[in-house]
N, C-alpha and C positions, 0 to 999 in steps of 0.2 A: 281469178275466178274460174277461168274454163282448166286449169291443171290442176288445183283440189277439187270440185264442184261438180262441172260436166263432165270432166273425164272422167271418173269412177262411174258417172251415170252411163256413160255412153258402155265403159265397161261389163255394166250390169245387164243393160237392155238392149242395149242394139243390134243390130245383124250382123254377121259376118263382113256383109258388104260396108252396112255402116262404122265398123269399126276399123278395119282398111283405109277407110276414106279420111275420115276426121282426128285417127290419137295420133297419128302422128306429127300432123301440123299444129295442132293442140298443146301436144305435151315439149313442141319446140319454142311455142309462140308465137309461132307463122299465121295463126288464126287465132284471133281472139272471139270466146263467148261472154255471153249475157244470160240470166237466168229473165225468163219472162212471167212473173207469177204474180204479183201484188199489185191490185187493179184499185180502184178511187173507192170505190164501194166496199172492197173484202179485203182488208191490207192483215189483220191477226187472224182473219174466218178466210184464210184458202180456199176453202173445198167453198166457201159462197160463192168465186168468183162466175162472173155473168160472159166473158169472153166465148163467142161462139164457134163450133169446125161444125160445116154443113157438108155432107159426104155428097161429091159430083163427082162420077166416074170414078176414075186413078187417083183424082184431086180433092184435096180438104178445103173448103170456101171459109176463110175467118174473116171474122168480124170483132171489132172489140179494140178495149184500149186498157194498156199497162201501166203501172208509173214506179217512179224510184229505183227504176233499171238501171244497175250500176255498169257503164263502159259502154250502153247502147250505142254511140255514137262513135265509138271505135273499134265494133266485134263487126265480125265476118259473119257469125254461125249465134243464133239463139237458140235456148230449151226454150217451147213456148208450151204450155198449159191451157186446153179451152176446153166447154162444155160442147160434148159432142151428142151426149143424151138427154135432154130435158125432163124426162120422164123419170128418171133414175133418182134414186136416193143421192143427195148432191157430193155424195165422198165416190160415190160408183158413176158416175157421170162421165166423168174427166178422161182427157186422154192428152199423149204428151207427143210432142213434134219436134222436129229440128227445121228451123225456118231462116232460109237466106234474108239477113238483115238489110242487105243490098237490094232484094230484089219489089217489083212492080207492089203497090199497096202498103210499104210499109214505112213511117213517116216517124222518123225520130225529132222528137223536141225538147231540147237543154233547158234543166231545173238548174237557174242560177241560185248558188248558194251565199249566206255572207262573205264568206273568204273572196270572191270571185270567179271562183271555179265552179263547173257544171260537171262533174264527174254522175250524177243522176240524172235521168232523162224519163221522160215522160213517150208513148211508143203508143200510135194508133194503125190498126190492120183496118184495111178497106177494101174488102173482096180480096181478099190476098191469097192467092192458090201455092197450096202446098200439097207436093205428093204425097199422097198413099204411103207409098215405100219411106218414107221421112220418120214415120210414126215411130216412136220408142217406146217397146213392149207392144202387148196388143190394144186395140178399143179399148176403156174403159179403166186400164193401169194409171192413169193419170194421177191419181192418188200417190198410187204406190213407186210409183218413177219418180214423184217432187218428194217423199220423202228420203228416197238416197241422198237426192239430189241437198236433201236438209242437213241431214246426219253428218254430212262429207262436211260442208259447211259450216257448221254447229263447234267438229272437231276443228278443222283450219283455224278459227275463230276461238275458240275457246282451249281450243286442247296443246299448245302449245304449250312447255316443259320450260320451263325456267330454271338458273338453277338456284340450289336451295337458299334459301335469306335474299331472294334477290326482289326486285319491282318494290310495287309499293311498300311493301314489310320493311326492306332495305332503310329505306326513308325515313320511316319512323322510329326504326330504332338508331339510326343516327341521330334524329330530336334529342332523341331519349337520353344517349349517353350525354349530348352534349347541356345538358340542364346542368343546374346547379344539384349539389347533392342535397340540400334543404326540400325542392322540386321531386324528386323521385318516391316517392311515396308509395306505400306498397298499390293503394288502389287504382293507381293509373299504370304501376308497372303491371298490376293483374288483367287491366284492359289489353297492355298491350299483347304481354302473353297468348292471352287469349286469340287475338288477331292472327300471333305469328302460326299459332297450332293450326289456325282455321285453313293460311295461306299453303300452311305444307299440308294438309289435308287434300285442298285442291290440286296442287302439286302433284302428289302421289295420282290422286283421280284422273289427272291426265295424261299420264304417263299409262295407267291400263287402256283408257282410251287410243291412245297411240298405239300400243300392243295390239287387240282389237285392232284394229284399221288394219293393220300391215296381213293380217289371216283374213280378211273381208270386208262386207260391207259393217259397217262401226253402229254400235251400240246407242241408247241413252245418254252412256257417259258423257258424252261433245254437249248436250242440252245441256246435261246437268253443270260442264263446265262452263259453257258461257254464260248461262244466267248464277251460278255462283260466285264466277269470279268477277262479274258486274258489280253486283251486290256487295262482294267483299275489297275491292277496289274504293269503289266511292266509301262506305265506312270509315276505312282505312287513313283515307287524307281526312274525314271529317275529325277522326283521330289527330293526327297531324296538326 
């Protein structure tokens, strides 16, 4: 999470100072992050979220609770997300921080899953002071900082390059060859076809996204690949 994710955020926004401090332990593993964004109330509406930073002196006063933080209970360092303007149209609102997970006010709680495991966590701030100097970007980027922070993510998660005929496409056309020749009929080998063009579509798709990334901050493309190749995955075995 913190070496696709934060890092390139931190790359993007941070200060000299903040960048010093954090990629290197970061991109070693020496510190693990957590992205803090998706609250009880605004898990697809972001820019809703109600998490408050109340400006005192040097220090940001937050209030507010997060949930389905993935690794909260095992990061050093979080991106946290809060509403520091009320008055502001709610996408200009926001502003973004790096907040010690460790420190005074901040209360990680393990979302047991069926499997057994708690890798999400539920994260409530209670007068939690975070300096001034923590902020990523200025006041009110909060928006614009969670979206790198998305795009990075989006690609990690979607934009990964397989190679060709491989994953679920693979799968099914082993089905396929292995039917009887009475079975193969042009209208389900036309399904599959269809399938296999869609998969190297996406294919290709993420392979510019990865292009993209490595010149900057990345595109669309990483959206468009993870919600396609969702989409075109499940199909796929329904195929199957």
């Amino acid at each position: 999470i913190g070496y696709g994710m934060c890092g390139p955020t931190v790359v993007e926004w941070g200060t000299e100072d903040q960048k010093r401090r954090y990629l290197r332990p970061l991109f070693t593993g020496e510190e693990i992050w957590c992205q803090l964004f998706s609250e009880p109330g605004s898990g697809s509406d972001f820019a809703g979220l109600s998490a408050k930073g109340v400006k005192d002196g040097e220090e940001w006063i937050v209030n507010g609770q997060k949930v389905w933080t993935t690794l909260a209970h095992l990061s050093k360092w979080g991106l946290l997300v809060v509403r520091t303007d009320a008055e502001a149209v709610k996408h200009a609102g926001l502003t973004a921080v790096v907040v010690d997970m460790h420190g005074p006010g901040v209360e990680v709680r393990p979302l047991r899953q069926m499997t057994g495991e708690a890798e999400f966590n539920e994260v409530y701030f209670t007068d939690t002071r975070i300096p001034v100097s923590e902020t990523l970007g200025n006041v009110g980027d909060g928006w614009r900082v969670s979206l790198t922070t998305l795009m990075n993510e989006r690609v990690a998660i979607g934009g990964a390059i397989p190679q060709k005929g491989s994953g679920p496409i693979r799968e099914a056309v082993k089905l396929w060859e292995k039917l009887p020749a009475e079975r193969r009929d042009a209208a389900t080998k036309d399904k599959l076809m269809k399938l296999w063009i869609r998969s190297e579509v996406a294919r290709l798709t993420n392979i510019r996204a990865g292009q993209n990334r490595k010149v900057g901050v990345p595109g669309p493309e990483g959206s468009i690949g993870k919600m396609a190749s969702a989409d075109l995955n499940k199909e796929t075995y329904e195929f199957c």
